[in-house]
C-alpha positions in Angstrom: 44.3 10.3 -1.5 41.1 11.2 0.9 39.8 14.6 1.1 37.2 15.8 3.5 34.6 17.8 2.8 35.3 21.5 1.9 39.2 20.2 2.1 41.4 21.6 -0.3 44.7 19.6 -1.0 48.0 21.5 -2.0 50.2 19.9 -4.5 53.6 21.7 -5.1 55.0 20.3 -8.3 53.9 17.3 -10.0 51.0 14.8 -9.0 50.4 11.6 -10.6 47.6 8.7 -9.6 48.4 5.2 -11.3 45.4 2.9 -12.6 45.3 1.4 -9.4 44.5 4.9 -7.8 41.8 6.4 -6.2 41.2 9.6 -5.3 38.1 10.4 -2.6 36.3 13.3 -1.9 33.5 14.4 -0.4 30.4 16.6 -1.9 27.3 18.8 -0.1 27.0 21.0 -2.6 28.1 22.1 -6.0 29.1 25.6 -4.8 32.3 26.9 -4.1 33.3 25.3 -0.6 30.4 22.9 -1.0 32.7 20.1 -2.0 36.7 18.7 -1.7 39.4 20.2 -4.4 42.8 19.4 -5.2 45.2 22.1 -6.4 48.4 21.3 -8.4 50.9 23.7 -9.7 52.6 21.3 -11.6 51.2 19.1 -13.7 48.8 16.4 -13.3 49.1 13.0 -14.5 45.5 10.8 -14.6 44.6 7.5 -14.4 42.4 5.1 -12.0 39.8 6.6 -10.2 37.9 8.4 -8.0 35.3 8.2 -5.4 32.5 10.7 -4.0 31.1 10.1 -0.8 27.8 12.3 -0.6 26.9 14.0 2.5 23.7 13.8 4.2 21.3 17.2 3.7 23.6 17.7 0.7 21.5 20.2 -2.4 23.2 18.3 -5.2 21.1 18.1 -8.2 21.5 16.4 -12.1 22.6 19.5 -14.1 24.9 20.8 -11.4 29.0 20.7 -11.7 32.0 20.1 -9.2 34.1 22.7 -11.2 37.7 22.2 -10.6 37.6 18.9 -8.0 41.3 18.8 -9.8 43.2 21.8 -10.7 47.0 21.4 -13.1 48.6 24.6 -13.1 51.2 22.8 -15.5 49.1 20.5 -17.6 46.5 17.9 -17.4 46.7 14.2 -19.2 44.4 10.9 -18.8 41.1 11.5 -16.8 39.5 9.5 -13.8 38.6 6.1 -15.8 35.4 5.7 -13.8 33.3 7.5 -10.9 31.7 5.2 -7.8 29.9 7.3 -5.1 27.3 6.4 -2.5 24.2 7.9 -4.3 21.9 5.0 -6.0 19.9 7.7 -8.2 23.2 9.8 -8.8 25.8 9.5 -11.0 28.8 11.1 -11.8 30.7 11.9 -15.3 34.6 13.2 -15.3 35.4 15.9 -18.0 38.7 16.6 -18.4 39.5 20.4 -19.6 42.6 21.6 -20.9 43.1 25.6 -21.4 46.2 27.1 -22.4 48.8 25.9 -20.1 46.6 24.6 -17.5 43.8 22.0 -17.2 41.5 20.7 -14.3 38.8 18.0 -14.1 35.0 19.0 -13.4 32.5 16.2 -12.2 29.2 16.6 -13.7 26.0 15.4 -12.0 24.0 12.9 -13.9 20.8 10.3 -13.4 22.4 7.3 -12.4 21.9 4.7 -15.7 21.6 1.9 -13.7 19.4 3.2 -10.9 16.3 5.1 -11.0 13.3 5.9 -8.2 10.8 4.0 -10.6 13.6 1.3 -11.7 14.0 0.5 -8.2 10.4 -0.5 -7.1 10.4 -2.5 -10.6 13.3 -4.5 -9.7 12.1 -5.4 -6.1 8.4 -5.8 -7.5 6.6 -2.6 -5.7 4.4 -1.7 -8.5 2.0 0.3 -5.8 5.4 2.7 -5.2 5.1 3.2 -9.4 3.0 6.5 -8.7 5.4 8.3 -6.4 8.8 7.0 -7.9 7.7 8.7 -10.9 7.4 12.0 -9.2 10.8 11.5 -7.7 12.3 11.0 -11.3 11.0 14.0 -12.6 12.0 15.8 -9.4 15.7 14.3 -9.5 15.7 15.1 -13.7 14.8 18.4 -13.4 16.9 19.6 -10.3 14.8 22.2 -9.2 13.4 21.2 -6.5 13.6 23.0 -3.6 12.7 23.0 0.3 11.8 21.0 2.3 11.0 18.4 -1.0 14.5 19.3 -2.1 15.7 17.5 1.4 13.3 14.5 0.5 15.5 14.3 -2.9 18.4 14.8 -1.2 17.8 11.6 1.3 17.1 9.7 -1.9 20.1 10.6 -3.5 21.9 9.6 0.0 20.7 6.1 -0.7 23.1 3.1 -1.9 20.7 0.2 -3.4 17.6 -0.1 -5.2 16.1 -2.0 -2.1 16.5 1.2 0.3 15.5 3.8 -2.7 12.0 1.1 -3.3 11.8 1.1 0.8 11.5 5.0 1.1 9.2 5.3 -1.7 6.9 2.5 0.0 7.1 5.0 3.6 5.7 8.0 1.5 2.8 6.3 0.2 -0.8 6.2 1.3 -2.1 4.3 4.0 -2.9 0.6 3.5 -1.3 1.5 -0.1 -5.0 2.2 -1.0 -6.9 -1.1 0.4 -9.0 0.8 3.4 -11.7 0.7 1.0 -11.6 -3.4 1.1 -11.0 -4.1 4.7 -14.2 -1.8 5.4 -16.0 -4.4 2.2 -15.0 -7.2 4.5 -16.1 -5.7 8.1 -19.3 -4.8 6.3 -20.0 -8.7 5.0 -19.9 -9.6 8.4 -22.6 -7.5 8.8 -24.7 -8.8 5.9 -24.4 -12.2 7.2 -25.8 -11.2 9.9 -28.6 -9.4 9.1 -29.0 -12.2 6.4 -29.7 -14.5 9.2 -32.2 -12.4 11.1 -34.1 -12.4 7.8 -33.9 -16.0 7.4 -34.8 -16.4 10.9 -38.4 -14.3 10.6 -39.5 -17.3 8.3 -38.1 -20.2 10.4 -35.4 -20.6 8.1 -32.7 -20.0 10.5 -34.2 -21.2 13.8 -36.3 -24.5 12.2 -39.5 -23.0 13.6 -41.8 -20.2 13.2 -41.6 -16.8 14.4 -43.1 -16.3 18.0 -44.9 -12.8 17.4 -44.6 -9.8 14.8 -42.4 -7.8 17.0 -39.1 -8.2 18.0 -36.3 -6.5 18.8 -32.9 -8.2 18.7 -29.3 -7.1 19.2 -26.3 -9.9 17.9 -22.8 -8.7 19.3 -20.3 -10.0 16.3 -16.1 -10.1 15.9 -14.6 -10.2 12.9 -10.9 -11.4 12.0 -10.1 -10.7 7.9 -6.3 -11.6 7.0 -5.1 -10.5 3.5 -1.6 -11.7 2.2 0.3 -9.3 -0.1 -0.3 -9.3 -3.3 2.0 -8.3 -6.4 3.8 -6.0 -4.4 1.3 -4.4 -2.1 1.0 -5.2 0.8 -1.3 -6.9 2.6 -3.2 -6.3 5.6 -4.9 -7.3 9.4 -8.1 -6.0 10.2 -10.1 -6.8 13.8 -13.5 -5.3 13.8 -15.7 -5.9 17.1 -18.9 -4.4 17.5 -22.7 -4.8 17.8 -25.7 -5.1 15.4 -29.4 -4.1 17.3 -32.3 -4.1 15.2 -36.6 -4.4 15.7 -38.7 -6.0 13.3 -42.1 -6.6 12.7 -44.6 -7.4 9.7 -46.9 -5.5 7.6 -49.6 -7.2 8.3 -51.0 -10.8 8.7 -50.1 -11.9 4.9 -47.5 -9.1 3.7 -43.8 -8.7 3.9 -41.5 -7.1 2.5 -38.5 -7.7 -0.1 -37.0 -9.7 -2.5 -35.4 -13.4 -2.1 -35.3 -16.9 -4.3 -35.4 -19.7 -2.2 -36.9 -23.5 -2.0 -37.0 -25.6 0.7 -36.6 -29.3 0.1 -37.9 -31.7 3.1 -35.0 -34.2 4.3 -36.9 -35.6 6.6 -39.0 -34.5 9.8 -36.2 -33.0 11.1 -34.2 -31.8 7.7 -34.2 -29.4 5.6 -32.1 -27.9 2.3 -32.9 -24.7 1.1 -30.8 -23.4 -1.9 -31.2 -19.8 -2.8 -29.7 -17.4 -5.3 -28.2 -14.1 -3.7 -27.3 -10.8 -5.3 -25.3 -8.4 -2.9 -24.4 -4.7 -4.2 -21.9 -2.4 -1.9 -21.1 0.8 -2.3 -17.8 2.2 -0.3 -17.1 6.0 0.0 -13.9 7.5 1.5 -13.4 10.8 1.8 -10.5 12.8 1.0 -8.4 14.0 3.7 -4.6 15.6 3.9 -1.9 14.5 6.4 0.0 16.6 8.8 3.3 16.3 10.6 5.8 15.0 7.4 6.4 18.7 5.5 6.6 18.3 1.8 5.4 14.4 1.9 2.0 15.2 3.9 -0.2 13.6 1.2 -3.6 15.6 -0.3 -5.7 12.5 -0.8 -8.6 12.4 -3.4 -11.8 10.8 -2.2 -12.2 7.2 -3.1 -15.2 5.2 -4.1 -15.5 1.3 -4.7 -18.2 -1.1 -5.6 -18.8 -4.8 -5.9 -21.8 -6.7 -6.9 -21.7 -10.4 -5.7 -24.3 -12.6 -7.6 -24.2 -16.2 -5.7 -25.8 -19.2 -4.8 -25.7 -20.7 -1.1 -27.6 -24.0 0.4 -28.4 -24.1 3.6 -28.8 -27.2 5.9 -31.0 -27.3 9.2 -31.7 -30.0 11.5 -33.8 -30.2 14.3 -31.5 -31.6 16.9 -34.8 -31.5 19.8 -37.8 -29.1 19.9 -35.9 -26.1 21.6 -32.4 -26.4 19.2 -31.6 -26.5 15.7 -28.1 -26.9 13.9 -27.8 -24.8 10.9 -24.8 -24.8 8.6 -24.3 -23.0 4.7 -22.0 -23.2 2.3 -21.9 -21.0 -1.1 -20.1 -19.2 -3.7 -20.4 -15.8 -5.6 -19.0 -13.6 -8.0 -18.1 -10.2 -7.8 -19.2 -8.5 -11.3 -18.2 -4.9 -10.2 -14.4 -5.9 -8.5 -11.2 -4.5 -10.0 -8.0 -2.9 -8.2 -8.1 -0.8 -5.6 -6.4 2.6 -6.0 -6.2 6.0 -4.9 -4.9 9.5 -6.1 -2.6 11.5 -3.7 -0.3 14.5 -4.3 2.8 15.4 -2.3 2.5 19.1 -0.2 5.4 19.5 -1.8 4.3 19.2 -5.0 0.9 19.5 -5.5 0.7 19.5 -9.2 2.1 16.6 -9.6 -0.8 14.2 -8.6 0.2 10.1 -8.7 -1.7 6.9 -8.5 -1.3 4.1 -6.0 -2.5 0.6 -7.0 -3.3 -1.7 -4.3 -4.5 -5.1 -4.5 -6.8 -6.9 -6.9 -8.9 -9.0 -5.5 -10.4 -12.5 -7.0 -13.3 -12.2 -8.7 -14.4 -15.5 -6.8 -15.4 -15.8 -3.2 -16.3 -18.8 -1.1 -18.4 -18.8 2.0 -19.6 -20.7 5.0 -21.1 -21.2 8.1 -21.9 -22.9 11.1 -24.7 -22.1 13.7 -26.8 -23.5 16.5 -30.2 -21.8 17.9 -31.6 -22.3 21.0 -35.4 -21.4 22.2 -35.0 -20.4 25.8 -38.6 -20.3 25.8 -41.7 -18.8 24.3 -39.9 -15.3 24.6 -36.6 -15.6 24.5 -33.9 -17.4 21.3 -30.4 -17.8 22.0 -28.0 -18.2 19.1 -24.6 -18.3 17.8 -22.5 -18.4 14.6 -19.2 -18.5 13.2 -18.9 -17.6 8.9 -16.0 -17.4 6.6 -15.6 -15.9 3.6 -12.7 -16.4 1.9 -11.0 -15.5 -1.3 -7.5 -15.9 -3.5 -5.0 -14.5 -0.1 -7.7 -13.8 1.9 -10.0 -15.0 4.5 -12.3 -13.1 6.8 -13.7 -15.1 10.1 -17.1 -13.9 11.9 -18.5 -15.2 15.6 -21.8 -14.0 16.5 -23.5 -14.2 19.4 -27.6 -13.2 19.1 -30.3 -12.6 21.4 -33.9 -12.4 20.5 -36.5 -11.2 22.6 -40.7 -10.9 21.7 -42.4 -7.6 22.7 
């Protein structure tokens, strides 16, 4: 037998359902109305099952009764032997009542025992959806939630798998499931490499010759292509960076400059050269907080963020004079980040903003690889042409730079 929502079916006399029986209804709510009945003056006979097909902006809740879904005015025996229904976080139980000469059958709301928010992004491996799915189980346990996060509930109750129930969570969570801190680490190494080879460059290391005057000014346009592969659930990313990097230079003095570098130059030959050096690079990343707009109860209130690193390494570099105006440069190196660990972030819902969760993103390798290629040109006593393309590239991820520089005396 199929009822339809806020149906009522009218049995005069007797009513049996076999074990091969089911009887469907439809729920919205546990109020009077809010769900199908089925009234019997006689009396009711109970076996097989019966099915509940939940309705979309439906204010069910675990806790909450369908009183009366089967009403004996003669008698009740047997009970429904099982429950299905559309919901993958609810559940339903059957209690049968008898009272005096009559009996009906209630359907009590319950937390699905196969199926929960948290159990879902388990069993399909979303550990970054952790965070949030536990805020939706203590939301669905305590079935008071109301507005417009009470319609959030609702849709996830709506839900039939584990798959769709980990999907939503994954929609609600932060962007980039907190790795916006990382692709701006890997836009900024770009940078470093570049400003690494102007440095090199003021002591013929990058060019193969000596530095024309003690001013310059310079200006390297660079583009930047960084691919990272998912990674125990969270998902990875694609981030293009173009831009420009100007900067002027010039010495103390005759005899003084300054900073810090280990380096040696070994002689190949009149026109080689190997220099290995030893590299520490330390990075801080701040990102402020900010709240979303536009998505009710599930705009996030997002805590500030801030990562480090600190990459100790050692690179070699190899030039060779090809002719006196142009010299082929290529490096190769490794490093280790001291400082990495897991990116994450703290959000809370609008809806609930006491209930703050954490979203785990990916954990990078420790160990990093690098390289690169380059070849610079002397126009002429003024003017170097040059260009490079570097990759850095870790466990799932790479990052590719091209640069193109232009160096001018003044």
């Amino acid at each position: 037998m199929d009822l339809g929502l806020k149906d009522t079916g009218y049995v005069v006399g007797n009513f049996t359902q076999t074990g091969t029986g089911v009887l469907r209804i439809a729920a919205q709510s546990s109020l009077t109305g809010g769900y199908s009945q089925l009234a019997v003056d006689g009396v009711v006979s109970l076996a097989g099952s019966a099915d509940v097909d939940v309705k979309t902006a439906n204010t069910l809740a675990v806790g909450q009764k369908l009183v009366g879904v089967v009403m004996a005015g003669g008698g009740l025996s047997g009970n429904f032997s099982k429950v299905t229904d559309n919901s993958a976080l609810f559940d339903f139980r059957s209690l049968a009542i008898n009272s005096g000469e009559g009996g009906r059958i209630d359907l009590e709301i319950v937390k699905s025992q196969s199926t929960s928010a948290s159990q879902a992004a388990i069993s399909n491996g979303n550990s970054p959806a952790l965070g949030a799915a536990r805020v939706f189980d203590r939301l669905i346990a305590g079935g008071n939630a109301g507005g417009d996060m009470g319609t959030v509930i609702t849709a996830l109750g709506q839900l039939g798998s584990e798959r769709e129930v980990s999907n939503a969570v994954s929609q609600t969570l932060p962007l980039l499931t907190a790795g916006a801190s990382q692709a701006t680490s890997g836009a900024l190494h770009g940078t470093n490499r570049v400003v690494q080879a102007r440095q090199e460059g003021q002591h013929g290391r990058s060019s193969g010759d000596e530095f024309f005057t003690d001013r310059r000014v310079w200006a390297r346009p660079l583009g930047s292509w960084a691919d990272q592969a998912d990674s125990n659930g969270a998902s990875g990313y694609t981030a293009r960076t173009y831009g420009m990097v100007v900067g002027a230079d010039t010495g103390l003095n005759e005899s003084s400059r300054l900073g810090v570098a280990v380096a040696h130059t070994l002689a190949l030959g009149e026109r080689t050269s190997f220099t290995p050096s030893l590299r520490a690079d330390y990075a801080v990343i701040r990102d402020q907080g900010y709240r979303e707009t536009g998505a009710d109860a599930l705009n996030l209130n997002v805590d500030s963020n801030r990562a480090e690193e600190l990459i100790v390494g050692v690179d070699g570099k190899l030039s060779q004079i090809l002719n006196e105006r142009t010299t082929l440069v290529a490096n190769i190196g490794a490093g280790y980040d001291f400082l990495g660990k897991q990116s994450s972030i703290v959000a809370a819902f609008a809806g609930t903003p006491s209930a703050a969760f954490t979203t785990k993103g990916i954990e990078p390798s420790k160990w990093l690889g690098r390289g690169g290629l380059g070849l610079v040109n002397r126009v002429n006593d003024t003017l170097e042409l040059s260009a490079r393309y570097d990759i850095e590239f870790r466990e799932g991820f790479t990052n590719q730079t091209a640069s193109v520089k232009a160096r001018w005396m003044f």
